[in-house]
N, C-alpha and C positions, 0 to 999 in steps of 0.2 A: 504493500500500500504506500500510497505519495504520502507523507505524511504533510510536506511543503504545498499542499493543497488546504490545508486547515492554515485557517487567519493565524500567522504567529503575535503573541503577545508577551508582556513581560510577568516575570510572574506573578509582580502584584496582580495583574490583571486575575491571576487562577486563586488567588484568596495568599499565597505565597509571600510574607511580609514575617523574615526570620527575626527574631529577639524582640526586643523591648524599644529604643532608642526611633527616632525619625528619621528618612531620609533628608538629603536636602531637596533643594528646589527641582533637582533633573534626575536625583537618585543617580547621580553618575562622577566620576573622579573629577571631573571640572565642576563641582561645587567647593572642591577648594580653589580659593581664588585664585587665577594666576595661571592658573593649570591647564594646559594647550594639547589635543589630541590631532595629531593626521594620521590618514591611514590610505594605504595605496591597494588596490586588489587587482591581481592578476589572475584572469577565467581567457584562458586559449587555447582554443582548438577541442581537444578530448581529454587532452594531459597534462595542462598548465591550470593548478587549484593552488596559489599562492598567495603572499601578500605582506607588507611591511604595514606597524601601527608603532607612529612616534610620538612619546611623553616630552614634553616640556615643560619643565618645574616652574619656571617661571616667564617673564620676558624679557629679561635681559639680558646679558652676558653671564653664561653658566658658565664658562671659565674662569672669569676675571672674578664671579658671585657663586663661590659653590655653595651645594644644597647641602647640607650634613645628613648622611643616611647608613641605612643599618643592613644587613644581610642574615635570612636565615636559611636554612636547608635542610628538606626533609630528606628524602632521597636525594644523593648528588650524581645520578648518572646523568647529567646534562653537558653545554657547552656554554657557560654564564661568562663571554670577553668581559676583564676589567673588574671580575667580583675580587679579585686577591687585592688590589688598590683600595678599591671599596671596604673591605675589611681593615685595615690597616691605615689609614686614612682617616675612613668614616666622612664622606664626602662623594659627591658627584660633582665632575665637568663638564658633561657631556648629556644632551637629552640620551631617553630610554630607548632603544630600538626594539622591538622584538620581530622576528623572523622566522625561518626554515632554518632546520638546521645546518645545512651545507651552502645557506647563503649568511653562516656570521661573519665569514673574514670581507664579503661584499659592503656588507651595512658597516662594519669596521673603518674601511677605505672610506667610505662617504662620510662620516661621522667626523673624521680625523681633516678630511677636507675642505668640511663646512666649516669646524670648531677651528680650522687655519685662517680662514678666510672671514672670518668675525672681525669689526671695529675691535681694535685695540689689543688684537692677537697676537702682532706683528711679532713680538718676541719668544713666543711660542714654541717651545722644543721639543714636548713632552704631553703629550694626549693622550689618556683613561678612556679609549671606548668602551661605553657597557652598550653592551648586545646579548638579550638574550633569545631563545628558542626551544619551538619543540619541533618534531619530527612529523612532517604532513605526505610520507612517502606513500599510505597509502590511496589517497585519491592526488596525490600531484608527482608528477615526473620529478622528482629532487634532485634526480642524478642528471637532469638537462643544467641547472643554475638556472633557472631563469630571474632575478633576481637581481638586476645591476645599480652598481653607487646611485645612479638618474633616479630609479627607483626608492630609493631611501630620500635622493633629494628633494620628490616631489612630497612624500610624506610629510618630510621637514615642514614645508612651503606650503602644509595644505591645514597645519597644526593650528587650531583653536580653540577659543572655548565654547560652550555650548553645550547641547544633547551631542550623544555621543553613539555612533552607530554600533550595534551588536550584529552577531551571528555569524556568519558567511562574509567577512571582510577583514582585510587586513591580515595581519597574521594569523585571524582563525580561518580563515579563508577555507581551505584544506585539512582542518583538526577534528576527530573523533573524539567526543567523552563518554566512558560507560558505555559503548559500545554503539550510540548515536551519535549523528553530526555534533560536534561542538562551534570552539570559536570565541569571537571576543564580548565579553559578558562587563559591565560595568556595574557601580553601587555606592551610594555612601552613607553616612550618620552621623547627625547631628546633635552635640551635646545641648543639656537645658542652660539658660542665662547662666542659671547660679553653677554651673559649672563651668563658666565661661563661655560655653556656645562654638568650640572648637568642632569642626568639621573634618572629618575622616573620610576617603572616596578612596575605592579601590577598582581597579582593572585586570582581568585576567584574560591569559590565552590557555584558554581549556582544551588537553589533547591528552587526559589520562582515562586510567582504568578503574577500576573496582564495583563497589553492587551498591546503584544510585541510591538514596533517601531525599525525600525532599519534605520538607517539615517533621522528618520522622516517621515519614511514612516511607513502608517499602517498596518503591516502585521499582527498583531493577528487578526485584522477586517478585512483585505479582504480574510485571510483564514478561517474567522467563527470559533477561538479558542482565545475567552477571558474570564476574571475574572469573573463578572457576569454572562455573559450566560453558563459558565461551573459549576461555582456551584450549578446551580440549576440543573442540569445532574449528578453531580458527587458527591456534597459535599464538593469538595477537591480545596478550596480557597487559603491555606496558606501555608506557605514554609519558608524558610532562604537562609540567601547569608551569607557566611562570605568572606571579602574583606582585601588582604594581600598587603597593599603598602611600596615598599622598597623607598629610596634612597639614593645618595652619598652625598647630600647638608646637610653640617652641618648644623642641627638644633637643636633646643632644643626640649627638649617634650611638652611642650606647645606648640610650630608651630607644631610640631607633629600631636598634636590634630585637630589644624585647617586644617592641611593637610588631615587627616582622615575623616573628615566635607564631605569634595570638594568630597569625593569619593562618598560620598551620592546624589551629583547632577549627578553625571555621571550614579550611578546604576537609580536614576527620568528619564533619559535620554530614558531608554531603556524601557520604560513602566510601572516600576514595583510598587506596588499597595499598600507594605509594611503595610500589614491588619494583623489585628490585632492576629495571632497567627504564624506571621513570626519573624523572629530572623535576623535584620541588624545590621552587623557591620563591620565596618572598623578598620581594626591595622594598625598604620604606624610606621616605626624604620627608625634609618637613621643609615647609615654603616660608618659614616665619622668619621676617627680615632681621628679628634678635639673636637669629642666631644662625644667621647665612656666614658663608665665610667669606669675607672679603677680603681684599689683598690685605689691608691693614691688618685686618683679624691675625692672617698669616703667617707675617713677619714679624709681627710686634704684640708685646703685652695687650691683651683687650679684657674688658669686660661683659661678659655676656649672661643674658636675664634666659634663667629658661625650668622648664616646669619641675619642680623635684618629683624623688620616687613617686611618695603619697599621691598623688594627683593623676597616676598613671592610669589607673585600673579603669574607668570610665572611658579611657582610649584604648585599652585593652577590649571591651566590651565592643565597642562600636566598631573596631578592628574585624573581629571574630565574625560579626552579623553582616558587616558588608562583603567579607570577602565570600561568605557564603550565598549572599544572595546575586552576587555578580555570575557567581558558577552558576547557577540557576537560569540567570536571564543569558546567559553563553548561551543555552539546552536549549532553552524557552523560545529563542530569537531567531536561530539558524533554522535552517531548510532542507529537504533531502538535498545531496547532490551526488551528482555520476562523474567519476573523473578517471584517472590514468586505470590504463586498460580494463575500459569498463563497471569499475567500482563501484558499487553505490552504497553508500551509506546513508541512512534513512533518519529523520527528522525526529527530534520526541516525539511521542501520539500526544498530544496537549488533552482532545476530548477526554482520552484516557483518563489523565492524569483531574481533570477537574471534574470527573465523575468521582473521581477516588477521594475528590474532599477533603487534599491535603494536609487544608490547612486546622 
């Protein structure tokens, strides 16, 4: 059955509104301010199911302004350029790329020659591409490349804020979750006044395995599409998520990290099986000008205001529930699609799922 014949909607739409906290205004990672998405999708021929989606922390020189950010890793069989910097640093230079995986050293190249070619780069010697990826080989040709620096550049150039497209674009372009089409899924949560009102948004590219839940309910079991009983049909056990969490709460990059953690409960949340030739990871940056790094910060003594432990857990929280519910609207949003030699991987059944009264 098409399942891309059923209206896709988000999963508020099916009753689907994980934890306690609110979304913001778009329910999407550009409800933290500042925060810029483009995304490129390549659909050619029979065999070409790709695509690049670019983060940008902010608007202004992320080299000259870096973002302080965290890394965590649930499974590391992936290929995350720039996380060993990023750890050891606790900073970003460079927007987020995500991709195929045999096009990171592409988005590499482009990344390293925009960030050349920035106002006030000129002295420039040393660029931290992060790129990350999963593996879209089974509906896209991967071993063509299709995938060139132009194509990362136009992402770059297409980056803004607003609603944010899911499903079938960008780097999810060509990803399976759970054994259905996945793809890029977006979310965020918004703390109350009296906790300052700090804003959480989270983006993933969904391309893993295990046996779906959604609200707790078992839908990869009652639709007879899970991890074990599918590998022994298919082979095809293992996958990657890469998890992109922004906020506006000054943090340091160590809370950074722990913020990145939390995202790993929320992806537990929805099933996922994180076996052993999957790629989890979580990036967090926080966009709060108190505590960007600037050159001054740098080189010299500074002072920087930013949130202690105690205040964490409420961004812990709102972490957990948007990353969960971005997986969600990945599922919710894409379409069946038929790609390299013939594949098709078929759409969630949505009716399914909102007869099942997930929520």
């Amino acid at each position: 059955m098409d399942h891309s014949a059923t209206a896709r909607c988000r999963a508020r739409a099916l009753g689907l509104a994980p934890g306690i906290l609110p979304p913001g205004p778009l329910n999407a990672i550009t409800d933290v301010a500042g925060v810029r998405v483009g995304q490129i999708t390549l659909i050619e021929g029979d065999a070409v199911r790709t695509g690049v989606t670019a983060i940008l922390p902010h608007g202004g020189n992320l080299y000259q302004d870096r973002a302080p950010a965290g890394l965590a890793v649930g499974n590391g069989f992936g290929k995350l350029m720039g996380s060993t910097q990023v750890v050891e640093l606790g900073e970003i230079e460079t927007p987020i790329v995500l991709t195929n995986t045999l096009a990171v050293p592409q988005a590499a190249e482009a990344l390293i020659a925009w960030t050349l070619d920035q106002p006030d780069n000129e002295g420039a010697v040393s660029v931290n591409p992060v790129v990350g990826e999963t593996n879209d080989s089974r509906l896209n040709d991967i071993r063509r490349r299709s995938i060139t620096p132009q194509h990362v550049f136009n992402a770059l150039a297409a980056a803004q804020g607003g609603p944010v497209l899911e499903g079938c674009v960008g780097a999810g372009t060509g990803t399976v979750a759970f054994g259905w089409k996945g793809g890029i899924g977006t979310s965020s949560r918004r703390l109350p006044a009296a906790l300052a009102g700090y804003t959480v948004g989270v983006l993933v590219q969904a391309n893993f395995g295990g046996v779906l839940q959604m609200g707790g309910a078992p839908v990869g079991r009652a639709l007879e599409r899970t991890y074990l009983r599918d590998i022994v049909a298919t082979g095809d056990a293992d996958g990657s998520i890469m998890i992109v969490i922004a906020t506006d709460a000054p943090l340091s990059d160590r809370n950074l990290t722990r913020l990145a953690r939390r995202a790993l409960a929320g992806l537990a949340r929805t099933g996922a099986a994180m076996s052993d030739g999957s790629g989890d990871y979580a990036l967090a940056f926080s966009t709060a000008e108190e505590v960007r790094r600037t050159l001054a910060r740098r080189t010299q003594l500074a002072t920087v205001t930013e949130l202690p432990n105690a205040a964490l857990s409420p961004l812990f929280e709102a972490t957990i529930e948007a990353t969960e519910e971005a997986i969600y609207n990945a599922l919710c949003m894409a379409t069946t699609l038929t790609g390299y030699r013939g594949a098709t991987v078929e759409a969630l059944p949505l009716a399914a799922i909102s007869r099942a009264n997930v929520s």
